[in-house]
VOGU-3710 file (C-alpha; in Angstrom, 3 decimals, decimal comma):
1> xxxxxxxxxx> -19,625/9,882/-3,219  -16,264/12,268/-4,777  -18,281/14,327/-7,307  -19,370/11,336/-9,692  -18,616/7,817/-8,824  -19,165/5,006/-11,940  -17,556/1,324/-10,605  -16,937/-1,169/-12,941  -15,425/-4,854/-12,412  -15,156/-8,055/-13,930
11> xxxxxxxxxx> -19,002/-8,691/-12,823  -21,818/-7,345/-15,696  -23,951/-5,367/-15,808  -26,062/-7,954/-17,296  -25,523/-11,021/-14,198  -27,082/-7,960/-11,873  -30,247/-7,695/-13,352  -30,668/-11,276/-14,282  -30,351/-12,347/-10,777  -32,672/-9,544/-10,034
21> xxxxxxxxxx> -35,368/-10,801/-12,624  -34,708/-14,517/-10,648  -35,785/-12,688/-7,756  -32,472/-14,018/-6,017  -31,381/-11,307/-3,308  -27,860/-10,013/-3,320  -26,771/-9,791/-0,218  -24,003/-6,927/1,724  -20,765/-8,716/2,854  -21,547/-9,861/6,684
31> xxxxxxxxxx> -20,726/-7,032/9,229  -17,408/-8,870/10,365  -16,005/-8,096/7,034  -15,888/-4,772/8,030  -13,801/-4,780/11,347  -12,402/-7,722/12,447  -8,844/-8,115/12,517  -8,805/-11,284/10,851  -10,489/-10,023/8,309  -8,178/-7,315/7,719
41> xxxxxxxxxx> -5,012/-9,420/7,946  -6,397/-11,111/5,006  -7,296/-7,714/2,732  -3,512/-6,985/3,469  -1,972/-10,346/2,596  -4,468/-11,623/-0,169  -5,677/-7,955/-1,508  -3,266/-4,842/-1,068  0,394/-7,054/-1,339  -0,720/-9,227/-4,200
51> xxxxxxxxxx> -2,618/-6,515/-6,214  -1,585/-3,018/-8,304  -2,297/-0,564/-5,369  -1,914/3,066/-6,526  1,068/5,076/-3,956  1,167/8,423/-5,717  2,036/10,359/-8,756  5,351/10,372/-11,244  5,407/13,956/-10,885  6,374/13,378/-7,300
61> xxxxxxxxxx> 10,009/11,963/-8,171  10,667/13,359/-11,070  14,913/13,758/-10,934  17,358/11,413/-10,337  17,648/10,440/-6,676  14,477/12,128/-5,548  11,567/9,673/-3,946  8,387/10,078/-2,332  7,651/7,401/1,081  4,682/5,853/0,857
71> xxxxxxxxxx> 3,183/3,011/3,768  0,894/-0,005/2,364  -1,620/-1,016/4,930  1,781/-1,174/7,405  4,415/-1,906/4,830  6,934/1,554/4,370  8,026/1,579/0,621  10,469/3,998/-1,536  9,734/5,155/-4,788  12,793/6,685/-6,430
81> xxxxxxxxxx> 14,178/8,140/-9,909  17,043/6,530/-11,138  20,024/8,127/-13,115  18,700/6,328/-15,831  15,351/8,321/-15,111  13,285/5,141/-14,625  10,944/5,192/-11,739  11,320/1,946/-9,085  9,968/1,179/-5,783  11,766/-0,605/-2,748
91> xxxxxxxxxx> 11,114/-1,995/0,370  12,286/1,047/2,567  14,660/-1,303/4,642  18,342/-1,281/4,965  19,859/-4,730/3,864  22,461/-5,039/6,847  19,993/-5,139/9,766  17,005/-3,680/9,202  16,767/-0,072/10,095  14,304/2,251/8,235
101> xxxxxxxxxx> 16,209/4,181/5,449  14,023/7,130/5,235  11,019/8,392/7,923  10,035/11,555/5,900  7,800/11,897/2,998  9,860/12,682/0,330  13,234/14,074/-0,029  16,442/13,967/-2,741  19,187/12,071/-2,299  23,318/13,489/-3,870
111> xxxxxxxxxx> 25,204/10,553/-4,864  23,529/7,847/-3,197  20,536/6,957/-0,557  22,563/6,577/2,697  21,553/4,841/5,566  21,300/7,029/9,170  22,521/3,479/11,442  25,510/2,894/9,906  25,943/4,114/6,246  25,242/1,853/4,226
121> xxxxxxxxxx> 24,738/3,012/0,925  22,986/2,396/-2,038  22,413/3,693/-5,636  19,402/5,467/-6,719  18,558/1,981/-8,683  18,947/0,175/-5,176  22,347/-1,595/-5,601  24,583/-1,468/-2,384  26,999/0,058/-3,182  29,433/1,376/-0,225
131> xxxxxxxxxx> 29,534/-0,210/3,194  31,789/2,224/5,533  34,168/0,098/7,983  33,314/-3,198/6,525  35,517/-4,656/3,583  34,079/-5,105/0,430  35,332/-9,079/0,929  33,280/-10,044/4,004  30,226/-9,493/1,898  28,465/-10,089/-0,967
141> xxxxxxxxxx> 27,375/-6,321/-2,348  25,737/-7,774/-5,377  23,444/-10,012/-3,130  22,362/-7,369/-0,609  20,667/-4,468/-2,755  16,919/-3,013/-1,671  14,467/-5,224/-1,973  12,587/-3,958/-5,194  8,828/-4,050/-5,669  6,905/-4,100/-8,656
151> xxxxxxxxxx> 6,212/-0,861/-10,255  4,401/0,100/-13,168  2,983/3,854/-14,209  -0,566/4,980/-16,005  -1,568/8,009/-16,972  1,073/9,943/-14,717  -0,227/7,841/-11,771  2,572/5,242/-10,263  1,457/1,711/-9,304  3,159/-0,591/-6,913
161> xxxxxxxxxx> 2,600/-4,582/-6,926  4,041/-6,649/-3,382  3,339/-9,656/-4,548  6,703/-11,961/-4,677  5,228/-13,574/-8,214  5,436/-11,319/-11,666  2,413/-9,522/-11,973  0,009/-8,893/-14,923  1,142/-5,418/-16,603  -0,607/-2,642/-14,974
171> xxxxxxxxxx> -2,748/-1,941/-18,529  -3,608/-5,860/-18,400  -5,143/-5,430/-14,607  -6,782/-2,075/-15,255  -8,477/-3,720/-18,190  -9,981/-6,604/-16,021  -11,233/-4,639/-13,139  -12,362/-2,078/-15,078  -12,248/-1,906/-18,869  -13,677/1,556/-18,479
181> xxxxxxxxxx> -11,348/3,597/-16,758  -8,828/2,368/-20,070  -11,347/5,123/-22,402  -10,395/7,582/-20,440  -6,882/7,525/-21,274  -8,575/10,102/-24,458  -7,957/12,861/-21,492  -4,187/12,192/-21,942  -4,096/12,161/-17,680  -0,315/12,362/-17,591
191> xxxxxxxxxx> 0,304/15,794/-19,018  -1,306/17,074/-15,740  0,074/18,475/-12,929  -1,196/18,415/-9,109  -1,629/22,062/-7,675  -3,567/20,334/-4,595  -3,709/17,700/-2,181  -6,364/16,608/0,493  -5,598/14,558/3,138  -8,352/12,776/5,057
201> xxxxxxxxxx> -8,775/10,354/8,120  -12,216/8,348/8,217  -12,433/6,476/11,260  -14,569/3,366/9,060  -12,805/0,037/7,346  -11,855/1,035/3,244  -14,430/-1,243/1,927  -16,885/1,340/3,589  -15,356/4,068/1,759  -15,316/2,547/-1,397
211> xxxxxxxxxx> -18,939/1,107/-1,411  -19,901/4,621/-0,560  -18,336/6,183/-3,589  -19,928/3,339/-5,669  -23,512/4,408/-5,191  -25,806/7,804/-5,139  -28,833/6,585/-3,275  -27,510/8,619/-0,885  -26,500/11,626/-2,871  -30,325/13,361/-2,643
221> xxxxxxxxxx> -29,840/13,224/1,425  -26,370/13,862/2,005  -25,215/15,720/-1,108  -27,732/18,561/-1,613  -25,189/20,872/-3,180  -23,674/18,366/-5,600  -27,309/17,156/-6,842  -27,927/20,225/-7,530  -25,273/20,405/-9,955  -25,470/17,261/-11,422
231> xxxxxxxxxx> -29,322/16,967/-11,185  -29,379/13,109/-12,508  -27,900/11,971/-8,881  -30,972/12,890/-7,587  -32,634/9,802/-8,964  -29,754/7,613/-7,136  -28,393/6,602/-10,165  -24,474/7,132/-10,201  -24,457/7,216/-14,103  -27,429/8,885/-16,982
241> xxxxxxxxxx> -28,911/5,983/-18,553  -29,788/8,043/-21,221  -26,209/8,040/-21,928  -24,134/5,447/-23,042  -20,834/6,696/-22,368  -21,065/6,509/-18,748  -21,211/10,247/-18,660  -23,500/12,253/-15,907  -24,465/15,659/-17,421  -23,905/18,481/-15,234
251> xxxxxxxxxx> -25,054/22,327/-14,814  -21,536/23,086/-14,032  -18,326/22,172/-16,025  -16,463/23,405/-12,748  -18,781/21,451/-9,840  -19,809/24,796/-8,304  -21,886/27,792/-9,142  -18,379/29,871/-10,531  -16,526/28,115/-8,739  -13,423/28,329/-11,186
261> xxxxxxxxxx> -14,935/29,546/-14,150  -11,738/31,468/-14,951  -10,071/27,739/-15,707  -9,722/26,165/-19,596  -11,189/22,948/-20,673  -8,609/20,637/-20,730  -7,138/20,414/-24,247  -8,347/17,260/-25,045  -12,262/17,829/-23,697  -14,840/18,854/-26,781
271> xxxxxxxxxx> -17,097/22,267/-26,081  -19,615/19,503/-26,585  -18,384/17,845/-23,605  -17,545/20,512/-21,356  -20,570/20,249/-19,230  -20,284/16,136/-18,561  -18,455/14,417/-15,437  -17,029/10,817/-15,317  -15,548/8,780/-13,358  -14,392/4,885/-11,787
281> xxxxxxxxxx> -12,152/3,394/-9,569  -9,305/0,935/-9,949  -9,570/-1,974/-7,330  -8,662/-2,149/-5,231  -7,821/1,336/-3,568  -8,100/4,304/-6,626  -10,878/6,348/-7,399  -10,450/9,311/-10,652  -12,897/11,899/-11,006  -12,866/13,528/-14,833
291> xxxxxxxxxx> -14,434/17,073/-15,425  -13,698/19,457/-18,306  -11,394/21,654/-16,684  -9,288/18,587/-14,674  -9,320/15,693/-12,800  -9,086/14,428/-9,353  -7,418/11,288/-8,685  -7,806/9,577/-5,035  -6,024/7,190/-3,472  -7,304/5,236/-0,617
301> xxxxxxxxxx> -5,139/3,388/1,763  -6,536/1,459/4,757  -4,530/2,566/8,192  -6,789/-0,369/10,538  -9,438/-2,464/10,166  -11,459/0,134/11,227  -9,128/3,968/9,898  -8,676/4,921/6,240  -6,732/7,596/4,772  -8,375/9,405/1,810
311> xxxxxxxxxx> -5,446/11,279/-0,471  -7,325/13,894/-2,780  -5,093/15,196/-5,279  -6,147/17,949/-7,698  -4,618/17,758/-11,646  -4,908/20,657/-14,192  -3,073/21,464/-17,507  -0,655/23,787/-17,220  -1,468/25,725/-19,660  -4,568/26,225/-17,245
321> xxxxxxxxxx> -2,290/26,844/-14,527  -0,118/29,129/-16,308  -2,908/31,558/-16,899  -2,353/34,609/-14,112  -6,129/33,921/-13,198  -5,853/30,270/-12,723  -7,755/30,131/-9,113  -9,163/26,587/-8,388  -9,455/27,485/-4,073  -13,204/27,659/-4,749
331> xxxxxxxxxx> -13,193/24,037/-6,840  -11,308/22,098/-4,775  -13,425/23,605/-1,270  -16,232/21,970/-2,586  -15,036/18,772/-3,399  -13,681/19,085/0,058  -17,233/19,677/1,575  -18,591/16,932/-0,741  -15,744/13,996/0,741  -16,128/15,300/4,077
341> xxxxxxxxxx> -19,917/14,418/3,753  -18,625/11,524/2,693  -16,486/10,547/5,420  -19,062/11,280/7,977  -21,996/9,316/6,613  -18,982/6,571/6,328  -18,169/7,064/10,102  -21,683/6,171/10,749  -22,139/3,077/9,014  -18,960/1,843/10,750
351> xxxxxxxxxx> -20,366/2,242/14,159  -23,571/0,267/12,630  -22,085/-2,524/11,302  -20,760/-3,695/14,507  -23,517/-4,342/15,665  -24,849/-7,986/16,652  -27,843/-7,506/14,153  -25,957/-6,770/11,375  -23,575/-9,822/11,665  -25,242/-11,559/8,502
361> xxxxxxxxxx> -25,248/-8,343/6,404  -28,073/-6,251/4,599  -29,272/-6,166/1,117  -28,271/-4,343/-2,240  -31,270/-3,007/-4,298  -30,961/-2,374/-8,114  -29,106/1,134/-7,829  -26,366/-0,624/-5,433  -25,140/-2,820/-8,456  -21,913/-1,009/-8,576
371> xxxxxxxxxx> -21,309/-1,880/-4,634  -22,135/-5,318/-5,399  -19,941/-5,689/-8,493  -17,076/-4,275/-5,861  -17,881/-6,999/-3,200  -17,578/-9,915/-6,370  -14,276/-8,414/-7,091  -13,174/-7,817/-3,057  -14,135/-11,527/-2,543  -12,660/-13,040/-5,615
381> xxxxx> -9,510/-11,766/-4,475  -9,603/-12,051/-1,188  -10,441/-15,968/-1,792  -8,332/-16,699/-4,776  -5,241/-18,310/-2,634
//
């Protein structure tokens, strides 16, 4: 649970609770899902390389010829700025024989991204474009650029697609998985900029991490500070169903008794609004958390069947950040605290579902309809080819 968690999919609301008045149980995916290998080789083929996976920011690679390095459940890819100033990604493999073109996270390239094994080199838009000791007649530049991958940007957050067919636009796929996350384009997302990032390692599969953040029956137990804040998670509902915005009212516009009280709302958040939290995630691997002072956007990206990384990163105005006593240390600590509750209750389930008694799964009551609208979307996918 990141501060406020609200799932959506292409599942209703609606096919929950009729099933529930039917009396017909809905079940947790079996305890195999979670770890085995073949399982996993299947999220990665039929999930993360045919699906809009969110790598990182635009902020990241914002001049020509600087790129960030981001690796897709074992897959290294290159997002760079182009002279034109248009964003691509590409498969971070030289086209001669293979070698890695860059090991670091980011960097920026003068002229051209060169190869370290034998200097090959390549424009920022991935055309090869100098091949040192080999004449430009024994081969075919034109045919032996980078590989490109899809790429596609929302809200200052940049997208990448694996999948050899054309994709759906970005926009198109948010809007099926989650129609919601689309009204919160209002916040005008991309004007922000990161001042933070939080890296995590939870040793438990990403579909753990995930179903976690899509409910708050466990908030009460494990989150005592945040449900104090937001006093509706107490009742294990992620959302207010008094509300029908998907909002969660909260006793804090800054998650934390003064925690950053010295930051503005956000331009585009109402006084009327300032003390309400939302949030969703993207399927398959993004999760954004709105308050009135900024946003934190997560990105999730399995490592093993069994080993997620968690990417935290922290997005004010910066007109906020301009101010001489912007301070959001306090903020981001406790969102910290919060995920690292998180990870551990996460941890724990992982060691459970190995077991031999939990190979046919457990059961989602009412409150876990988010989690179950995930696993109709996970399997849909998974299943589709």
């Amino acid at each position: 649970m990141n501060l406020n968690s609200r799932s959506g999919s292409w599942c209703s609301c609606f096919d929950f609770h009729r099933a529930k008045g039917n009396s017909v149980e809905r079940r947790t995916l079996p305890g195999p899902d979670y770890f085995d290998p073949a399982i996993f080789e299947l999220d990665r083929e039929q999930i993360f390389f045919r699906s809009w996976v969110m790598v990182g920011l635009s902020e990241q690679a914002e001049k020509p010829g600087q790129w960030f390095r981001v690796d897709v459940v074992g897959e290294s890819i290159l997002i760079m700025r182009g002279q034109d100033m248009k964003l691509r990604g590409f498969y971070n493999v030289c086209r001669h024989r293979g070698s890695r073109l860059r090991e670091e996270e980011s960097g920026t390239e003068n002229g051209a991204l060169a190869c370290p094994y034998h200097d090959w080199c390549y424009s920022f838009e991935g055309a090869l474009v100098a091949t040192p000791r080999v004449e430009k007649d024994e081969i075919n530049r034109d045919a032996h650029g980078l590989r490109p991958v899809h790429l596609d940007e929302w809200q200052g957050c940049v997208f990448v697609n694996l999948d050899r067919e054309t994709p759906v636009s970005l926009r198109e796929w948010i809007g099926n998985v989650n129609p919601d996350m689309l009204t919160y384009e209002r916040y005008d997302m991309g004007s922000l900029r990161m001042t933070s990032k939080s890296e995590f390692v939870v040793e438990a599969n990403w579909k753990i991490v995930i179903e976690n953040y899509c409910e708050c029956l466990h908030c009460p137990s494990v989150h005592p500070e945040l449900v104090e804040l937001i006093p509706a998670y107490k009742t294990g509902w992620v959302f207010d169903p008094a509300r029908d915005d998907g909002g969660v009212n909260s006793t804090s516009r800054n998650y934390g008794p003064a925690t950053a009280a010295n930051i503005a709302l956000m331009p585009t958040v109402s006084e009327d609004d300032a003390n309400s939290v939302y949030g969703g995630t993207i399927f398959p691997n993004c999760f954004i958390d709105i308050a009135a002072t900024g946003v934190v956007i997560s990105q999730v990206m399995p490592v093993s069947a069994t080993s997620t990384r968690i990417s935290s990163m922290y997005m004010f105005h910066p007109n906020s950040i301009a101010a001489p006593d912007f301070d959001a240390s306090t903020l981001i600590a406790f969102s910290d605290m919060v995920t690292n509750q998180d990870n551990s209750v996460c941890e724990r389930a992982q060691r459970g579902v190995t077991s031999r008694s939990f190979a046919d799964g457990g059961v989602y009551p009412e409150k876990d309809e988010y989690v179950w609208q995930f696993n109709q979307q996970y399997l849909q996918s998974r299943d589709a080819r």
